[in-house]
KOLPA-363020 format. One record per residue: residue in three letters; x, y, z of N, C-alpha, C, O in turn. Coordinates in steps of 0.1 Angstrom, whole numbers, plus 5000, padded with zeros to 4 digits. Each point is the difference from the previous one (the first is absolute). Example, Ala and Ser with C-alpha at 12.3 -4.5 7.8 and 13.67 -1.06 7.14 Angstrom:
// residues 2
ALA513249435078499150125000500950125000501050005007;SER498650114986500950115000499250115008500550115001;
This chain:
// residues 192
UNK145044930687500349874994501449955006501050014994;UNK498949935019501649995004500249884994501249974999;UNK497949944997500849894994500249984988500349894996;UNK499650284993500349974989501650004993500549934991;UNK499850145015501549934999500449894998500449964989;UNK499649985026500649864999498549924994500149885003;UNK499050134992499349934995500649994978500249914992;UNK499750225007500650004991501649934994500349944990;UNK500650105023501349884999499949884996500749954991;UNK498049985018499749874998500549954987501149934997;UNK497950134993500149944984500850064993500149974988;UNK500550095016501450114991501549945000501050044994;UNK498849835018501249975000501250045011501249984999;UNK498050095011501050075008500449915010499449905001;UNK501850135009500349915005499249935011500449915007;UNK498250154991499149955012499449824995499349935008;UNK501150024981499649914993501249885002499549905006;UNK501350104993500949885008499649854998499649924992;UNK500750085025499349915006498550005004499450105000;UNK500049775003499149965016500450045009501149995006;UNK497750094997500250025022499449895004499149934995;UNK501850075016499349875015499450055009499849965012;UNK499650174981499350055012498349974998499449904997;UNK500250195006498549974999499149964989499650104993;UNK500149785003499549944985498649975001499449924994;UNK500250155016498450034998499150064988499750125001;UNK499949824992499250084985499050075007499549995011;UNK500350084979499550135005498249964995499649944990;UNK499750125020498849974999498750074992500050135001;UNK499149824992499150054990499150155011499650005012;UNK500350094979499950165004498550044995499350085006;UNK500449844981499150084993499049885000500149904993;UNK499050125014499049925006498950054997499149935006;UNK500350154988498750074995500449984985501149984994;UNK497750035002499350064985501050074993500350095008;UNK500149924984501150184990498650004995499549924992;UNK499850235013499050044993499950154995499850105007;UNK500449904980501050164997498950084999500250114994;UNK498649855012498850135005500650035013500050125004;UNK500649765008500250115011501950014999500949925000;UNK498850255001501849995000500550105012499350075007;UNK502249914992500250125009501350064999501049925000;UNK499250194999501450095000501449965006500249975011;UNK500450044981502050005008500150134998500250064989;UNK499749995021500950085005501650034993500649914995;UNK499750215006501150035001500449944987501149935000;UNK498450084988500549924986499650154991499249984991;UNK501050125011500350164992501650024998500750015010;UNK499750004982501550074997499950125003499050074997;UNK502350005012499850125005500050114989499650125003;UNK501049854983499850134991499149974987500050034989;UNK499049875021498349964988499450175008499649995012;UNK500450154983499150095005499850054992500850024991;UNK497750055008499750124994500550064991499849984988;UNK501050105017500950074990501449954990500850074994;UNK499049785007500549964992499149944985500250014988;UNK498949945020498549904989499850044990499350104997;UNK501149834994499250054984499049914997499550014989;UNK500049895019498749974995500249854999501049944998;UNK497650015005499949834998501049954986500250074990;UNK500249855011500649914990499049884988499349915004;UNK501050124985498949914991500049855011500949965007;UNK497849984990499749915010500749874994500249895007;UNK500350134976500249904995501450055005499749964989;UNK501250085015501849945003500049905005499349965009;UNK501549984983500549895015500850045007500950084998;UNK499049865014501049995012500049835002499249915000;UNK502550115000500549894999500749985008500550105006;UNK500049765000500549965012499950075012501050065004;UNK497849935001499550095012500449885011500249894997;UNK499850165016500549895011498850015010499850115006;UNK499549804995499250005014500949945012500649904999;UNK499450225013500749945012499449935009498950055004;UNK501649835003499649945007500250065017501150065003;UNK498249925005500350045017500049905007499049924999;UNK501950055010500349865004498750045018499450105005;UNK500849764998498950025008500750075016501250005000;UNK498450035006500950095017500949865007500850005009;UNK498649884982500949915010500949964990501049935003;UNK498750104983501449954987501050095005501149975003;UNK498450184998501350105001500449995012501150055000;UNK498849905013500049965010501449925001501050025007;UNK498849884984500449844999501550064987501249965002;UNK498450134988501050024992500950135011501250015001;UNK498250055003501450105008500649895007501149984996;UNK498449945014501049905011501349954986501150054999;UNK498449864993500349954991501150104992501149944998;UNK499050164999500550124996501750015010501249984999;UNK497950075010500850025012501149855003501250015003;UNK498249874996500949925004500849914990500649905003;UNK499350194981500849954991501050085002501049964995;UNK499250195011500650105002501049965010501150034999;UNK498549895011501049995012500749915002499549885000;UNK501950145002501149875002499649935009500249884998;UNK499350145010499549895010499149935001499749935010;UNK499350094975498849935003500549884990500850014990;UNK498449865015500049924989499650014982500449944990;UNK498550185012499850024985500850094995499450074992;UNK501749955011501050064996500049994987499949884996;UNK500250214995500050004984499549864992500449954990;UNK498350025021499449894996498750094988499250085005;UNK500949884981499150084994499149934992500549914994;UNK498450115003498449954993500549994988500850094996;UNK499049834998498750004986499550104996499450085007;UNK500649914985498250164992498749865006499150035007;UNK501049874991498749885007500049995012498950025006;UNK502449955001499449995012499850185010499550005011;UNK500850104982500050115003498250015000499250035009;UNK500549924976498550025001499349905009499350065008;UNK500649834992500049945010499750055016499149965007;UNK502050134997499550065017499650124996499250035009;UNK500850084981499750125006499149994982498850035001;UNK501449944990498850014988498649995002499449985011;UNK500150034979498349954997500549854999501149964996;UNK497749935009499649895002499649954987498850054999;UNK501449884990499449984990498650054997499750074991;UNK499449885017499350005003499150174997499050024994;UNK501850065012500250125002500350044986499150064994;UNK501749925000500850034987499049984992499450104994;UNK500049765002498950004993499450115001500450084991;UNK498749975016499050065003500050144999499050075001;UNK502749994996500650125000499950024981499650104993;UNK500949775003500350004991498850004991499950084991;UNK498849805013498850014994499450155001499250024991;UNK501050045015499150165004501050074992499550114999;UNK501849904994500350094990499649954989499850084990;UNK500049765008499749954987498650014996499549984989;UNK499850065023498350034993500350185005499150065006;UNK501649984993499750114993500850064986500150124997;UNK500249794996500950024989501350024999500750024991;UNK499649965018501450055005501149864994499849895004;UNK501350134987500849854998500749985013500450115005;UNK499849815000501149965008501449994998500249885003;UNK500650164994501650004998500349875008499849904994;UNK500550105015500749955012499950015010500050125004;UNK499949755005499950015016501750015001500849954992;UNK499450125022501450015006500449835009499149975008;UNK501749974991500349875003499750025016499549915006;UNK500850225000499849995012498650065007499750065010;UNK499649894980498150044997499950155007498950015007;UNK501850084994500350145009499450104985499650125002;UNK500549844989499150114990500049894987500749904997;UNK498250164997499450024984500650104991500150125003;UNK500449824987499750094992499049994989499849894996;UNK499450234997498949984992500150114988500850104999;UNK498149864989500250134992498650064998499149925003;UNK500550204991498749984998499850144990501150054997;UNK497950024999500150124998499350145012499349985010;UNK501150124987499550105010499149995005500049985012;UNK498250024976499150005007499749915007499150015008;UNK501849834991499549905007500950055015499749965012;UNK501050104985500750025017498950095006499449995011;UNK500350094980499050135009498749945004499450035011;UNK500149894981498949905002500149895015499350005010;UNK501549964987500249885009500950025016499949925009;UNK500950214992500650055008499250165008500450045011;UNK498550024981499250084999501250115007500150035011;UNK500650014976500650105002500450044982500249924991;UNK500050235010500550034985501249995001500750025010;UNK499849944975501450044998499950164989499450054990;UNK501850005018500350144994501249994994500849905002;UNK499350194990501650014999500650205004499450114998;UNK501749865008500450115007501350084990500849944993;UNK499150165008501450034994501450045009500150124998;UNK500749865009500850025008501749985000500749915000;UNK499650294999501250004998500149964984501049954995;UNK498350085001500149994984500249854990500549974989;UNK498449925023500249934997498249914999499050055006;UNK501049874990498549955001500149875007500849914998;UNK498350105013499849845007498750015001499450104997;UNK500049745009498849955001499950015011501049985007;UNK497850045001499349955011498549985008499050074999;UNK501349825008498050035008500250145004501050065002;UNK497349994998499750155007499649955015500150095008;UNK499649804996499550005009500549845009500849934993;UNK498950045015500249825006499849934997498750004999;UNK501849854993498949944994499849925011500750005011;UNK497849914985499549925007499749874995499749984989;UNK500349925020499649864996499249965009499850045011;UNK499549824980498849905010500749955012500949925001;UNK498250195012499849975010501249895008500950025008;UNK498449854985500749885003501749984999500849915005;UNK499550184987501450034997501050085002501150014996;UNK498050075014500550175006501149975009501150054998;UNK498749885010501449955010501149894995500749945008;UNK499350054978500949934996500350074994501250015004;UNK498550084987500350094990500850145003499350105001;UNK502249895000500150155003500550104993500450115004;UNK499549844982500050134992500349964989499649894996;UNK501150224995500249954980500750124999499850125004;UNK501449814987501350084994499749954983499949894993;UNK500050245006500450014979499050045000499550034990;
């Protein structure tokens, strides 16, 4: 997730929010062009917590918890992250004109976010699966949502466990979740 960082800055207020850049104000173009059809889905990778194992597991979690304020991550497309490193790079350097020239959380979403367009469609596919919607991030770079377990285990087709570790209890997937097909390359992962 290299652009969760500064994606997350965006809306938190950090100093990446400022100004307008004069640099590239190209909006960013619609991704999700197929069907969200949550019969075909497919795996993210690489979304296991390294101490979700075995010998920690005490077992599925009642399906009724809630889990609350969960974050779906957004993945910018190879030409947003493209477009936001130059961009990066040249608020960084005295010599460029965008010299501590800095975004909006809007116009941030605007070059490297979901497309309205997009956002709908991200948003309609957690709202038919039960899921409430909290809040979109101003710089359409994540969701946040709430829902209970079984609907995560359901809809993400992964269990939640709960682990005991270091004498302490946390939650987690056992395995990757996955989403409709249509949303796999936008989607690159979920915190909480």
């Amino acid at each position: 997730l290299s652009i969760t960082a500064a994606a997350l800055a965006q809306d938190t207020g950090s100093p990446v929010t400022a100004r307008e850049s004069r640099g590239n104000t190209r909006p960013a173009a619609s991704r999700i062009v197929n069907r969200v059809d949550p019969a075909r889905t497919r795996a993210l990778p690489g979304q296991i917590h390294h101490m979700a194992q075995a010998r920690f597991d005490q077992g599925a979690v009642d399906p009724n918890m809630p889990m609350e304020y969960m974050l779906l991550m957004v993945q910018p497309s190879a030409d947003q992250q493209a477009d936001l490193d130059r961009l990066l790079a040249d608020q960084q350097s005295p010599s460029s004109p965008l010299y501590h020239q800095w975004l909006t959380p809007e116009a941030f979403g605007d070059r490297f976010g979901l497309t309205p367009s997009d956002l709908s469609k991200v948003v309609g596919w957690l709202a038919s699966e039960g899921f409430a919607v909290n809040q979109n991030a101003r710089g359409r770079n994540w969701i946040a949502f709430s829902g209970r377990a079984g609907q995560v285990s359901k809809s993400l087709h992964t269990e939640i466990h709960r682990f005991q570790v270091g004498g302490e209890t946390h939650f987690a997937n056992t395995s990757d979740p996955a989403v409709p097909e249509a949303l796999a390359d936008t989607v690159s992962g979920f915190i909480g």
